[in-house]
Structure formats: C-alpha cells, structure tokens
C-alpha positions in Angstrom: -41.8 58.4 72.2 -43.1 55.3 70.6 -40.8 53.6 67.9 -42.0 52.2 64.8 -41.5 48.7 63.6 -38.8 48.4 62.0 -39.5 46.8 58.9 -42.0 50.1 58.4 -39.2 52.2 58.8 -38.3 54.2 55.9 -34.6 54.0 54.2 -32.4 56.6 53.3 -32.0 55.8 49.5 -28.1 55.3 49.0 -26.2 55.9 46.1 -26.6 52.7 43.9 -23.4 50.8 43.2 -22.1 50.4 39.8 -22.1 46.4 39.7 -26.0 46.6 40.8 -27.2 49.3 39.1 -27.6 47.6 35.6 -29.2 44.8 36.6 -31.8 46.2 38.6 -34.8 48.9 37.7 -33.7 51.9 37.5 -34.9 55.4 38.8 -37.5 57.8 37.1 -35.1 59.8 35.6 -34.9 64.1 36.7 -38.0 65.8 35.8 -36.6 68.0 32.4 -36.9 71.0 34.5 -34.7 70.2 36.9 -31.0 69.8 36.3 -29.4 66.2 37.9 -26.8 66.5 40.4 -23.2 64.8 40.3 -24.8 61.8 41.7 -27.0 61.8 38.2 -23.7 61.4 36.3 -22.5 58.8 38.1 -25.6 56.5 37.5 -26.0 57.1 33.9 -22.0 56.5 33.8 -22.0 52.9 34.9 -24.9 51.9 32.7 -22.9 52.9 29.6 -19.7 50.8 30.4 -21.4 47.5 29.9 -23.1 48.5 27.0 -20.0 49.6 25.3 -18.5 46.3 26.8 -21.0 44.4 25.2 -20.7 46.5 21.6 -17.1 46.3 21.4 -16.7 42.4 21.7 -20.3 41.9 18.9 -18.0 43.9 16.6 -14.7 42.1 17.2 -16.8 38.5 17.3 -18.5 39.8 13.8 -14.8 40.8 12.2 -14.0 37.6 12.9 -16.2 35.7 10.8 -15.7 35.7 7.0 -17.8 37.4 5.1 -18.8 35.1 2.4 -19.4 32.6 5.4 -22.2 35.3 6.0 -24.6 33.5 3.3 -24.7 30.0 2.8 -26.2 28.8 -0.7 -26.7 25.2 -1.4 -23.2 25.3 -3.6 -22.0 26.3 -0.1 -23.9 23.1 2.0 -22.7 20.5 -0.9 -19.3 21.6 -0.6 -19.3 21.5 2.7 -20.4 17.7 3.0 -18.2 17.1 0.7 -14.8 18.7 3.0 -16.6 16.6 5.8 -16.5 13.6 4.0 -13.0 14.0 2.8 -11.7 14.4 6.3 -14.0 11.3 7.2 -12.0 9.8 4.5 -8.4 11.0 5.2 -9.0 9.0 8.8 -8.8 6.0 6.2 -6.3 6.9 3.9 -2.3 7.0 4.3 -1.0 10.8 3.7 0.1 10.7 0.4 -3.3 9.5 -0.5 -4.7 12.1 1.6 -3.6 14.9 -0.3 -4.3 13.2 -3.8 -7.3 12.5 -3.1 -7.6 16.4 -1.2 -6.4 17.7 -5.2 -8.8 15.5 -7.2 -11.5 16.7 -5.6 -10.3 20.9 -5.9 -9.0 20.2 -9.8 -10.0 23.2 -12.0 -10.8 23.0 -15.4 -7.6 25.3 -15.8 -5.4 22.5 -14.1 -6.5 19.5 -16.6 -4.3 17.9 -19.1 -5.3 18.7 -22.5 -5.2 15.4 -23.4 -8.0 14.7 -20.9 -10.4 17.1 -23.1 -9.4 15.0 -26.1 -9.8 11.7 -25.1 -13.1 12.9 -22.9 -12.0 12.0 -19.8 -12.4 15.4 -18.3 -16.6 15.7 -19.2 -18.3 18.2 -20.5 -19.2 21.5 -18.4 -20.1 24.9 -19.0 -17.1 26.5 -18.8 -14.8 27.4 -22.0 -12.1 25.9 -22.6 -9.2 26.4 -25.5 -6.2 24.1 -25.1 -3.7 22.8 -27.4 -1.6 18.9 -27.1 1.7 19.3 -28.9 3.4 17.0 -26.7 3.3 14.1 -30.0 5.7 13.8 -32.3 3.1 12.4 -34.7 0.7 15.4 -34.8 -0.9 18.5 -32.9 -4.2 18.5 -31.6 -6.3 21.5 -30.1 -9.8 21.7 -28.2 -12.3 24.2 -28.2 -16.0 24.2 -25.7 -18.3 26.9 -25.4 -19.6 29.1 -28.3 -17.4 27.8 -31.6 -18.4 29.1 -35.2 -15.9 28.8 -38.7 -14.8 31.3 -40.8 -13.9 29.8 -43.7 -13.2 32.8 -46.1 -9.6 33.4 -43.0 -9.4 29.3 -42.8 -10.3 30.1 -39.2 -12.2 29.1 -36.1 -13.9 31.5 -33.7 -14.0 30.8 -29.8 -16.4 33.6 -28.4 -16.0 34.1 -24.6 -12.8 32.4 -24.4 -10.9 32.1 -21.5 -9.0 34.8 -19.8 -5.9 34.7 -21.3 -6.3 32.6 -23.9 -3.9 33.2 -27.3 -4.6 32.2 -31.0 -3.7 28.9 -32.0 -2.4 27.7 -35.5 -2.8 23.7 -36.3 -1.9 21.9 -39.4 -4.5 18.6 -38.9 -1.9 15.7 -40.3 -0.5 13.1 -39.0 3.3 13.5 -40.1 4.3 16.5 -38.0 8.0 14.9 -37.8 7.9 15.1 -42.0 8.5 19.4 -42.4 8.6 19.3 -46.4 4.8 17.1 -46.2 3.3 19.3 -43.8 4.0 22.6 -45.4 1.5 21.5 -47.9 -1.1 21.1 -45.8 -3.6 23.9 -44.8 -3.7 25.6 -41.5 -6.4 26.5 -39.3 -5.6 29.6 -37.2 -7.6 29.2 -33.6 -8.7 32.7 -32.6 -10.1 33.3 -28.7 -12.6 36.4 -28.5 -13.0 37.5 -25.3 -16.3 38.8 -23.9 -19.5 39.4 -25.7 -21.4 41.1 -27.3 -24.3 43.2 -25.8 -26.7 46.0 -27.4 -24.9 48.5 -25.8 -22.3 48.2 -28.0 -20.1 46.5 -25.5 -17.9 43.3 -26.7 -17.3 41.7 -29.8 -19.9 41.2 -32.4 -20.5 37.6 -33.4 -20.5 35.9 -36.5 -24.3 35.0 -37.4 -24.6 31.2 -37.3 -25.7 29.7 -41.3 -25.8 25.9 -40.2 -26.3 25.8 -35.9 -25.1 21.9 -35.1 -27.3 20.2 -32.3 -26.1 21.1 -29.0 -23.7 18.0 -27.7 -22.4 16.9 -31.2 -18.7 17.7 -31.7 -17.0 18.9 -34.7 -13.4 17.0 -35.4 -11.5 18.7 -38.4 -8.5 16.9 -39.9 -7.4 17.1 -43.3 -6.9 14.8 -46.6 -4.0 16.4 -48.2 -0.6 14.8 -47.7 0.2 11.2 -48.7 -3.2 11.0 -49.6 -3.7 8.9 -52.6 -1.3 5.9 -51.4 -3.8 3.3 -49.3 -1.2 2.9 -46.6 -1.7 6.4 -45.8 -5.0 6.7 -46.6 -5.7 4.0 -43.4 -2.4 4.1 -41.3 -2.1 8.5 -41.4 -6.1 9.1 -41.7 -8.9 6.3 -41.2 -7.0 4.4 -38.1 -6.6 7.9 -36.2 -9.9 9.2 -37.3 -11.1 6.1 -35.7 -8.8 6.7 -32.7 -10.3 10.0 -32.0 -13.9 9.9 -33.4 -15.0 6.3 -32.2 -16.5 7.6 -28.8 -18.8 9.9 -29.8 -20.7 7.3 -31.5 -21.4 8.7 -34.6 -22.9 12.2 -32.9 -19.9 13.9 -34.1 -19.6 16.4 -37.4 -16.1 15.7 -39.9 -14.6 18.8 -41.3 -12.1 18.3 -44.4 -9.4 20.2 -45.3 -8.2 19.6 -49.0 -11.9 17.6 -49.5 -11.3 15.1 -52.4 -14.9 13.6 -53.8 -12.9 10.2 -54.6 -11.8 10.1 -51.1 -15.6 10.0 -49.6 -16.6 8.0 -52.3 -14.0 5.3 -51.6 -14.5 5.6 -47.5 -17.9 6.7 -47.4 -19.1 3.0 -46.4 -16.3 3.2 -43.3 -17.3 6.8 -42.7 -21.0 5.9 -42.0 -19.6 3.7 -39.0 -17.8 6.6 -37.6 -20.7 9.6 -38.4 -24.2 10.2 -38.7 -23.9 13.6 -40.7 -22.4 15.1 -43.6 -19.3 15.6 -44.2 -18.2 19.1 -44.2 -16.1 20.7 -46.4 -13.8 23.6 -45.1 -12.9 25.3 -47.5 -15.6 25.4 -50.4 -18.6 25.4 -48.0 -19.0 29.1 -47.2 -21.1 29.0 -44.3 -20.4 29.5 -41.1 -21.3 26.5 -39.0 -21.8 26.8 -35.1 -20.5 24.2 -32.4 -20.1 24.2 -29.0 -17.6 21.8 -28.8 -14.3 20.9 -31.5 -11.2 18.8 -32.1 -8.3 19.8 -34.3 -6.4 17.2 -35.5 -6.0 13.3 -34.7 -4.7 11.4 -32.5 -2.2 8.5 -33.4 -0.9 5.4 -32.1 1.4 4.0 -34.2 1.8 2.4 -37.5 -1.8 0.7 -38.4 -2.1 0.6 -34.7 -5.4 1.1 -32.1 -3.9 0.9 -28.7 -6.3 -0.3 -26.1 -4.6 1.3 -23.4 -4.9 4.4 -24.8 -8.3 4.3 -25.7 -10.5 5.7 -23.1 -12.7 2.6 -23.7 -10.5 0.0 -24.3 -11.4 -0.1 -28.0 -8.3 -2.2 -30.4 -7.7 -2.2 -33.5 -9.9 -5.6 -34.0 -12.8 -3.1 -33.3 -11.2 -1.1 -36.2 -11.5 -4.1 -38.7 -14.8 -4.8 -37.3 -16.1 -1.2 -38.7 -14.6 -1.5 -41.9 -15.8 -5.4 -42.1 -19.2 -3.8 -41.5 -19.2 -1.0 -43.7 -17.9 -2.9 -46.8 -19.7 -5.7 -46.3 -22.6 -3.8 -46.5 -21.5 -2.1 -49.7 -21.1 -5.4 -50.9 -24.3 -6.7 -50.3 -26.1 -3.9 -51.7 -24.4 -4.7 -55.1 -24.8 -8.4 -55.2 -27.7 -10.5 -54.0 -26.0 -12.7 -51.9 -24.7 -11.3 -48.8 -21.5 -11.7 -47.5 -20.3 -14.2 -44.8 -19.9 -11.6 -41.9 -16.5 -11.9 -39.7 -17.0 -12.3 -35.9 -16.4 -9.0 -34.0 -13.6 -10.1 -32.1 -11.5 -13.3 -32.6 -12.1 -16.0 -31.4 -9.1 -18.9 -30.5 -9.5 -20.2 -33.4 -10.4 -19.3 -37.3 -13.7 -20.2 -39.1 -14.2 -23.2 -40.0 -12.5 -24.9 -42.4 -13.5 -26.4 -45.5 -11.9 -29.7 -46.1 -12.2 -30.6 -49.0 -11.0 -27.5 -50.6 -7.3 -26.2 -51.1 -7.2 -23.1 -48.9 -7.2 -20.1 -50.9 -4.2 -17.9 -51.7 -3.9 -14.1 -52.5 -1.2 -13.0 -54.5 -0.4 -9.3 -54.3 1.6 -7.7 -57.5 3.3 -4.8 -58.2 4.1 -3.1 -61.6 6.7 -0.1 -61.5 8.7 -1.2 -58.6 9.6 -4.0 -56.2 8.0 -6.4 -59.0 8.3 -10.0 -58.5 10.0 -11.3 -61.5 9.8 -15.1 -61.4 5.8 -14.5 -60.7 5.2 -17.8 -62.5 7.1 -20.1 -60.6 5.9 -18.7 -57.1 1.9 -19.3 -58.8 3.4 -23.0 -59.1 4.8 -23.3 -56.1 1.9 -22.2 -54.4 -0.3 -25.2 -56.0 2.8 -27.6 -55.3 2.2 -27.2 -51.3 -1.5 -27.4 -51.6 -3.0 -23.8 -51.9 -5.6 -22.4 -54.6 -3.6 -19.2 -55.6 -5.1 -16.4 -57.3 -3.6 -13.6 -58.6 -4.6 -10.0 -57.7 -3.4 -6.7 -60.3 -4.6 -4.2 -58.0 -5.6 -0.5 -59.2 -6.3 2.6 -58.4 -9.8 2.0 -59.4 -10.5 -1.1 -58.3 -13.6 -1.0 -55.9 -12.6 -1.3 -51.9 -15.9 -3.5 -51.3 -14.4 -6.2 -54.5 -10.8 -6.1 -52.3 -12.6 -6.9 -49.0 -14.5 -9.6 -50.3 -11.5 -11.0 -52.1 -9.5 -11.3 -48.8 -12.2 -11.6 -46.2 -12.7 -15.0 -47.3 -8.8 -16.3 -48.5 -6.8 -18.4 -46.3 -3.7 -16.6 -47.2 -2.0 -13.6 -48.9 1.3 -13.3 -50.4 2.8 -9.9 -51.0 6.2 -7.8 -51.8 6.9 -5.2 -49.6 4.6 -1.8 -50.6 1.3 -0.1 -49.6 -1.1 -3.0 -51.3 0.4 -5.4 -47.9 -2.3 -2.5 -45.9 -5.3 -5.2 -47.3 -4.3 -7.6 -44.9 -6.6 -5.3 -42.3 -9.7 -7.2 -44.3 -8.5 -10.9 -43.7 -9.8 -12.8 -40.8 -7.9 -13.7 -37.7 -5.4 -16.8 -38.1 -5.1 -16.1 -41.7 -1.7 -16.0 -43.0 0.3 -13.3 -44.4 3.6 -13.7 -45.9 5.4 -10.7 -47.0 8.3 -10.7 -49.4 10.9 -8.6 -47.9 13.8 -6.8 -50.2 17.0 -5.9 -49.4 17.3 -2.8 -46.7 13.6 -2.8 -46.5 13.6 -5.1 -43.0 12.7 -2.6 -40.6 10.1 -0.9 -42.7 8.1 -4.1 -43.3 8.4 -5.4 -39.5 7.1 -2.0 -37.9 4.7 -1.1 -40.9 3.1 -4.3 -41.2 4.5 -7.5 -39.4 3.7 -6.2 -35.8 0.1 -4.5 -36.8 -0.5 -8.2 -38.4 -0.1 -10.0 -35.7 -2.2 -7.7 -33.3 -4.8 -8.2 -35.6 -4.1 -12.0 -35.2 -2.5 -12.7 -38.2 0.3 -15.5 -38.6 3.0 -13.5 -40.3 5.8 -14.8 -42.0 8.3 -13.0 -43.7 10.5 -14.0 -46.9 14.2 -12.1 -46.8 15.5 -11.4 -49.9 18.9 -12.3 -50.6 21.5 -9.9 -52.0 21.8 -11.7 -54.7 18.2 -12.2 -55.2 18.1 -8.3 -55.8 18.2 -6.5 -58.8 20.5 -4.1 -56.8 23.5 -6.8 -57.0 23.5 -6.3 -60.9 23.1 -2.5 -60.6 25.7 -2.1 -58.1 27.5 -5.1 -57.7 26.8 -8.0 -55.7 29.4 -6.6 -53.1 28.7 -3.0 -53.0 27.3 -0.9 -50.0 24.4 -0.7 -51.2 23.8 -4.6 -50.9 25.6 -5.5 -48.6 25.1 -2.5 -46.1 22.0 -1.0 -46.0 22.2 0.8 -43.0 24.9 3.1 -45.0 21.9 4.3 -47.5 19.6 4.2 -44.6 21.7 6.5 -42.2 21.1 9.4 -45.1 17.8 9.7 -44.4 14.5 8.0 -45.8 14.2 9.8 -48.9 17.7 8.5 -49.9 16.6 5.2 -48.6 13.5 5.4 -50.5 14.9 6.3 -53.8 17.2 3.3 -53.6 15.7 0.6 -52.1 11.9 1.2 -52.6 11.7 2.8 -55.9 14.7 1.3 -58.3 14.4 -2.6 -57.0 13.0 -5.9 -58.3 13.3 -9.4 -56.9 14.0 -13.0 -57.6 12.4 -14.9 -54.5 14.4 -18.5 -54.3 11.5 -20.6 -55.2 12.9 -23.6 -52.6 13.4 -21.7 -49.7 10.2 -19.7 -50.5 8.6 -23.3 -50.8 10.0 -24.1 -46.9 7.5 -20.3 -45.8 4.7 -22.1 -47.9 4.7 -25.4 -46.4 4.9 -23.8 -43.0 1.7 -21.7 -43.5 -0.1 -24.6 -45.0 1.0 -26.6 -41.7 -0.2 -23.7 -39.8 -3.4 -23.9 -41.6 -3.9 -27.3 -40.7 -3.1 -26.9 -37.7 -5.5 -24.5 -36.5 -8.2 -25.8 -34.2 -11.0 -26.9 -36.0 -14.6 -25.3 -34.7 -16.0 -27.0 -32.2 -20.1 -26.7 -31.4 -18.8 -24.2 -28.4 -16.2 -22.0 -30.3 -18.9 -21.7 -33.3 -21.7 -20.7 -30.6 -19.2 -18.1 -29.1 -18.9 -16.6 -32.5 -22.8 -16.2 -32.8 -23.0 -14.9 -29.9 -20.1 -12.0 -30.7 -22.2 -11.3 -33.9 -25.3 -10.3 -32.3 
C-alpha cells in the first residue's frame, strides 16, 4: 500500500488551546441548525475571559482619572503652565518662599484684605465684592464692586448679586470715629447685599431702575461734611487731606457723594475739588435719583494730623503733592480774578527756597485771634518784628475771607507768626523753608507739636515755637500764678479734652515776653539768611519740576 507524503497528509483537527485560540482565526461557527457540542463551549469560553480581562482594567484605568481632567479648556492649559512654572520656580526658591509664593498665586478674592480693595492694590475683576475695614481708630471704611445703585429716600446703598453670605453694613463716613458724642450727628449709610437677580420669570430680586448710570470704571467715594465742619483745621485735617488720601489715584475719574452737603463748603473748596474730580458733586440726600456704580468707597482714609504718608500711599504720593493740588487749584482761582497771574510754587521742594530778594525785608504774617487765645501786647510784637528786620503785616482773618486772597497772602511771605488755633492750618499754603513760629499757651504743648509742628516740618517748614510762661498767661490772674491749673496742666488734661478745652483753649489770653520772643525772631531771620541762595542749577531743577 503506497503511503502518501507526508506533508499531504491530512490532520486530525485537535481541540484548540485556550492561550492560542484568541489570537488566531477562529472556526466557522455551527451551522444554526445544528446544536455545538461540549467542545463548542469550551472555545467560545476562552475567548470571553480576555475580553472581560481587558473590560475590567479600561474601567478601573477610567475610575482613575478625574473627571474634570476629562475636558481640558484653555483656563485649564494656562493654569497648568502656570503649576509648571511654579515648580520650575520652587527648584529656586528656599521653602518658606516656596509656599508664599505657592499662596500668592491661589489668593481668592474672598482671602484679600479689605484694605487692599481700598487702596487698589487688589485690581479690579468681575467678581462682587462687599467688605468693610474697621481696623482704624480714625474711621470706618467699606467697599462695594459689581452692580451698586443709591437709595436715597432709606439713606442706603444697594449691592445686587452680592456675595454669598454677605450681611448689611452700616457706616458713619467721618473721620473722628474715636469722638462718640461728634459722630452721632453724622448720617449713616446702611450697606444692603441682594442676593441673586432678577429674571422674567419672576425669579430674584427686582432692581432699582437706574436715573443717572455713571461710566463703567469711575468709582463713587461717599464721605460726609457734617461734624467739625465750619472750623478750617477740620475742614483740611478731618476732610480735604483724607479725601485726598483716598481719592488721589483715580485721577479725577471718580464721582464725590456728600452727606450733610453745605453750598458754602463747595464753594470755598470747589477750586481744590476740581484737582481731585472731574464730575459733579453729588448730593446724598436732596438728589432723589438713584445713581448706578459698579464700583464704591465709604468713608476716608486717614493718616494723621494734616498728614499724607507716603508709605501708605499706594503711589508714594506726600503731603507736598497735597500742597501742590491746592497751590494749583487756588492759584488758578486767583488768576482768574486778577490779571496778573500768580508766581507758581515748584511741585516738590527743592534744597533750597526761591530766591531771595535782597534788597527787601522778608515779609512777615501775623495771625490774630479775637475771642480767645488773643495776643494782647499785639503792638509791641508788630515792633519787634521790624526791630529784627522783617516787613510784618497783620492778617484779621474771617469766616468770609476768600481762600484764593489767604493763599496768595502766604504763598509769597517769608514768615508767619501765629497763637495756637485753627488759623496756624494756612501754613499748608507757604513755600518750603518758610518759617513758622507758633505761639504756644500754657497746657496747649502737645496739641500744637502733633497738630501743627510735625506736619510743618514734613512740609519743610522751619518751625519754631514760642512757650508761654505761666505768668505770661491770663490763667495766673484767674487762678493764681501757683494753682494747678498753671502750673500742672496735665491735671486738667487727664479729665479729658473737653475739660482741657474749656480751660486752656477757650478762657485764655497771652502776654508773649517781647525779649525772649525777639531771641525766636532773630533766629528765623538768621535762618532766612542763611538759606542757600539759587544757584543757575537749583533754579533749572525747579523749571524742570514745574513742567
């Protein structure tokens, strides 16, 4: 029997193995009509496990993964880069810098000082915002962004989608917050959040319709007038000064709304006002409409006593830049009333003063009162004045004397002589290295250093003062020339300053010592001389700070 080749000869087909059977072709499955055998089972058996296999770890790989990590939006991508470059950056960095620099960079609106949204050092965003800074002992101030409207007929102000959470705020916009029987006369604003809006399907809360929209990135800052209004030490050291302080950095695209409006008041300030604002002034309470922000200040911030402090100022602004806007402002006031202009003071000071003119007698300002803290021997001090070489002159200050005739007055005298009281506030209108000598009663020292002394010489002033004696006083001959009250003010003082104010401010006159005053005198007309005459340099600097 002949045998076939073997390579021709025909295989029984074996069962196919279960590590094989996936990965090579498989069968022509049963014909339908007939029913597969054991064998069948087995086969279709092993090609399931894998595929289950292979199911079960996609679904555990997919679980895995985050699901916002699903979609990636260009939000996503920039935050990413940014991670990556903050672990390129932490390579650099010691690890407390590390994780300063890992918080700056996650710092949520909710997470920022108030202060920051205030001074403008946080920016501006899209996001509301409705914070409050009570942390002075000077005055309140609150901050509103996003969708702000008034409502004067409650004194209030609307915040529409305000924050989750946020509560109504109520602020009394003065700057003597420490002083309880002042600021209970002042008006309040109540601060309401709504939350949500309002949508046609009745859903929300129904917005006030805005009379008077304000252009989109102008702010509104609301303070009010009321208080010591009326006194010019107040008026600048309580009101302009921190109007400046907060105000200044919009440069002028920022809205004033007044509480307790006075017409005198804009019509005294209205020439420093225009340096601080381009639009009209506001009046809270008599102006019925409702006027729509979308951002808003309440309240001022303060420094100090006639003070700008540069290192709180989020541009480094002093308060030479104050006297600089109210130099400008009055200055043009001035020349719009006479027809020749003014001699303009350089914007900051230089080392030296103007110019001076030799052959003249410098020129002397003297300051008196009338009701209180009058200088009784007024005559003698005139002649004293001429016997060391100055040209006094006299000033009766009143209420209605023109602030442009006062500026002029002192922008160009040499020096000013003045008992303690709020008239010594002019000295912000002389130049820098003019002198100011103030006449100091008794108990009245630490008043007249921290309201005036130290802002003069930041201004740069030379300040002198004159110390009345006890028996200079009229005080000695009220109450004896050994009595507390002359001998120890700090007594009367202790009681609080209303007692200290009805004694020492209000019911006392002085007798200056006309040779001791002489020995202040001399020393500011050596001062005077003294000062470093312009050179062709110093007087090209100060061009050069006036353009």
């Amino acid at each position: 029997m002949m045998q076939l080749p073997q390579h021709h000869k025909p295989s029984k087909p074996s069962a196919p193995s279960c590590c094989s059977s996936w990965i090579r072709r498989s069968p022509p499955p049963s014909p339908p009509h007939k029913k597969p055998g054991g064998g069948g089972r087995s086969r279709y058996a092993c090609r399931l496990v894998p595929l289950l296999v292979l199911t079960i770890y996609s679904l555990v790989t997919v679980l895995r993964i985050p699901s916002s990590s699903l979609v990636v939006t260009t939000a996503d991508s920039e935050r990413v880069e940014r991670r990556e470059d903050l672990e390129a950056l932490k390579t650099h960095l010691p690890s407390n810098q590390n994780s300063l620099e890992a918080r700056e960079e996650t710092r949520s609106v909710a997470s920022l000082p108030c202060s920051a949204f205030i001074s403008g050092e946080a920016g501006y965003g899209e996001e509301g915002v409705l914070c409050c800074d009570r942390s002075h002992y000077r005055s309140d101030v609150c901050y509103l962004r996003g969708d702000v409207r008034t409502d004067p007929s409650t004194s209030s102000v609307l915040l529409y989608n305000a924050p989750r959470g946020s509560t109504p705020e109520k602020v009394r916009p003065y700057t003597r917050k420490f002083e309880d029987s002042i600021m209970s006369t002042i008006d309040e604003v109540s601060i309401v959040p709504v939350p949500g809006a309002y949508n046609a399907s009745g859903g929300g809360a129904l917005r006030r319709r805005c009379d008077v929209r304000h252009p989109r990135g102008v702010p509104a800052v609301v303070f009010s007038t009321g208080g010591y209004t009326g006194n010019v030490y107040h008026e600048f050291s309580d009101g302009l000064i921190p109007l400046f302080v907060t105000a200044q950095r919009f440069a002028g695209e920022v809205v004033f709304v007044v509480l307790e409006y006075h017409y005198w008041w804009l019509g005294r300030y209205g020439a420093v006002l225009e340096g601080l604002t381009n639009y009209k002034v506001v009046d809270f309470r008599s102006d019925r409409r409702v006027h729509c922000f979308d951002e808003m200040i309440v309240g001022l911030r303060i420094h100090g006593e006639l003070v700008v402090d540069p290192k709180l100022m989020p541009n480094g602004k002093s308060i030479k830049d104050f006297q600089a806007l109210l130099h400008q402002g009055y200055s043009r006031a001035s020349s719009s009333s006479s027809a020749t202009p003014p001699v303009p003071l350089p914007l900051q000071a230089p080392p030296s003063r103007p110019c001076p003119r030799p052959p003249a007698k410098p020129k002397l300002l003297i300051f008196i009162r009338k009701q209180n803290r009058v200088l009784l021997n007024l005559p003698h001090v005139v002649t004293a004045c001429r016997k060391a070489g100055f040209a006094p002159h006299v000033m009766n200050l009143r209420r209605q004397t023109p602030l442009p005739v006062i500026h002029a007055a002192l922008a160009s005298a040499d020096a000013m002589v003045a008992v303690h009281g709020a008239a010594v506030t002019h000295f912000l209108f002389m130049r820098p290295g003019s002198v100011l000598l103030q006449i100091v009663p008794v108990g009245l020292d630490w008043a007249a250093d921290a309201f005036y002394g130290k802002p003069a010489q930041q201004l740069g002033l030379e300040y002198l003062e004159y110390k009345v004696a006890p028996e200079e006083s009229s005080l000695a001959a009220e109450y004896g020339l050994n009595s507390t009250v002359v001998r120890d003010p700090s007594v009367i003082s202790s009681r609080g300053w209303w007692e200290m104010k009805k004694v020492y401010m209000d019911r006392q006159n002085v007798t200056v010592n006309i040779k001791r005053f002489g020995e202040l005198l001399k020393a500011a007309r050596t001062h005077l001389k003294n000062t470093t005459a312009c050179a062709k340099g110093a007087g090209a600097g100060a061009a050069t700070a006036l353009r």
